[in-house]
VEXKESE-497889 format. One line per 2 residues: number of its first residue (from 1); their letters; for each residue x, y, z of C-alpha. Coordinates in nm, 3 decimals, decimal comma. Layout:
BEGIN
NUM	a	X/Y/Z ~ ...
//
This chain:
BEGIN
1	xx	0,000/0,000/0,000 ~ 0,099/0,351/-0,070
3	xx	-0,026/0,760/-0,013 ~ 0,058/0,935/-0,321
5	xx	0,123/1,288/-0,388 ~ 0,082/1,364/-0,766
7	xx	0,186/1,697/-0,896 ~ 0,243/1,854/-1,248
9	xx	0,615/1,861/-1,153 ~ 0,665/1,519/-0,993
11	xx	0,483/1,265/-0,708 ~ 0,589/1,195/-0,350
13	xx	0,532/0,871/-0,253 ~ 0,498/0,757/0,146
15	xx	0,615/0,458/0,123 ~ 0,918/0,531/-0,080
17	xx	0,986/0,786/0,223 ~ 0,961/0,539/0,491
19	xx	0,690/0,732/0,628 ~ 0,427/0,472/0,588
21	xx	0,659/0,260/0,804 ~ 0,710/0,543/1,094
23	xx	0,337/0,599/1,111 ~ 0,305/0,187/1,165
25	xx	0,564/0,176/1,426 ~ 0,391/0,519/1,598
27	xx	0,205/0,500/1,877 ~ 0,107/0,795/1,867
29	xx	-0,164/0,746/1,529 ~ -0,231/0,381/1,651
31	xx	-0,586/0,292/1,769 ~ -0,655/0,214/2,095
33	xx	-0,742/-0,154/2,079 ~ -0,488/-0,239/1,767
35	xx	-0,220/-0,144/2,011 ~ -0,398/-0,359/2,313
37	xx	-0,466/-0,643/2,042 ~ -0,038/-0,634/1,943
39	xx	0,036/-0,587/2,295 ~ -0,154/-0,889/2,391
41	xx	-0,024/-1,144/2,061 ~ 0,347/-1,017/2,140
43	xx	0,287/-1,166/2,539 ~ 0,092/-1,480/2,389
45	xx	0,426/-1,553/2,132 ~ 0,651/-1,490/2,465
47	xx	0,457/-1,715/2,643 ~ 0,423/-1,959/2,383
49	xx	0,822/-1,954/2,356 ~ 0,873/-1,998/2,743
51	xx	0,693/-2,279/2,770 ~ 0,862/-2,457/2,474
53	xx	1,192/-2,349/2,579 ~ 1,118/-2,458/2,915
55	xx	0,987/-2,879/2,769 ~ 1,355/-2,800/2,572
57	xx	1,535/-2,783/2,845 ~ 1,333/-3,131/3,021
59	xx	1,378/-3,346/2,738 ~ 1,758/-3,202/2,680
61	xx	1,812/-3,327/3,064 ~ 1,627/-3,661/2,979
63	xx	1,848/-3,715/2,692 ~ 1,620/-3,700/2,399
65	xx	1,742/-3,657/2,056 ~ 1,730/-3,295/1,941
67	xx	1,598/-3,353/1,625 ~ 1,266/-3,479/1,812
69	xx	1,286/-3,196/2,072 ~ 1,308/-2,979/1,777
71	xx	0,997/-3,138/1,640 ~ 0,817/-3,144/1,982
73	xx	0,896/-2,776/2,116 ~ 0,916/-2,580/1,728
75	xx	1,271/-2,434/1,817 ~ 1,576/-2,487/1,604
77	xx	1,856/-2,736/1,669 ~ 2,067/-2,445/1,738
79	xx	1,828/-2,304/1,978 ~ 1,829/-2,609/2,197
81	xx	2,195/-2,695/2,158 ~ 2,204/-2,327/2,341
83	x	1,992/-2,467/2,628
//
């Protein structure tokens, strides 16, 4: 998506300015509950990733392959060799 400002001379285009992306990023233009609604997902994800990091860590201790804690959890190899 794009604004466009058309003159005889030329056009200005937002999202060639990067405004377009500094208006998404602003909190100050969001709406109310779009910016409760992203608060909200961003917590879910970080929850979501605690707990698998968390069964990562169990089945690391219990010896399981990584490839299947990979599987089980949805972190990378690398992730859990980190663990």
């Amino acid at each position: 998506m794009d604004h466009l400002i058309i003159t005889e001379r030329g056009f200005y285009s937002f999202n060639q300015s990067g405004l377009l992306d500094e208006l998404r990023r602003s909190k100050k233009y969001a709406l109310k509950y779009l910016e409760e609604r992203r608060i909200r997902e961003e917590g879910e994800e970080k929850g979501e990733k605690r707990k698998a990091v968390e069964m990562a860590k169990s089945l690391k201790k219990q010896k399981v392959e990584i490839s299947i804690i990979a599987k089980a959890s949805g972190l990378s190899k690398e992730e859990i060799e980190k663990l």
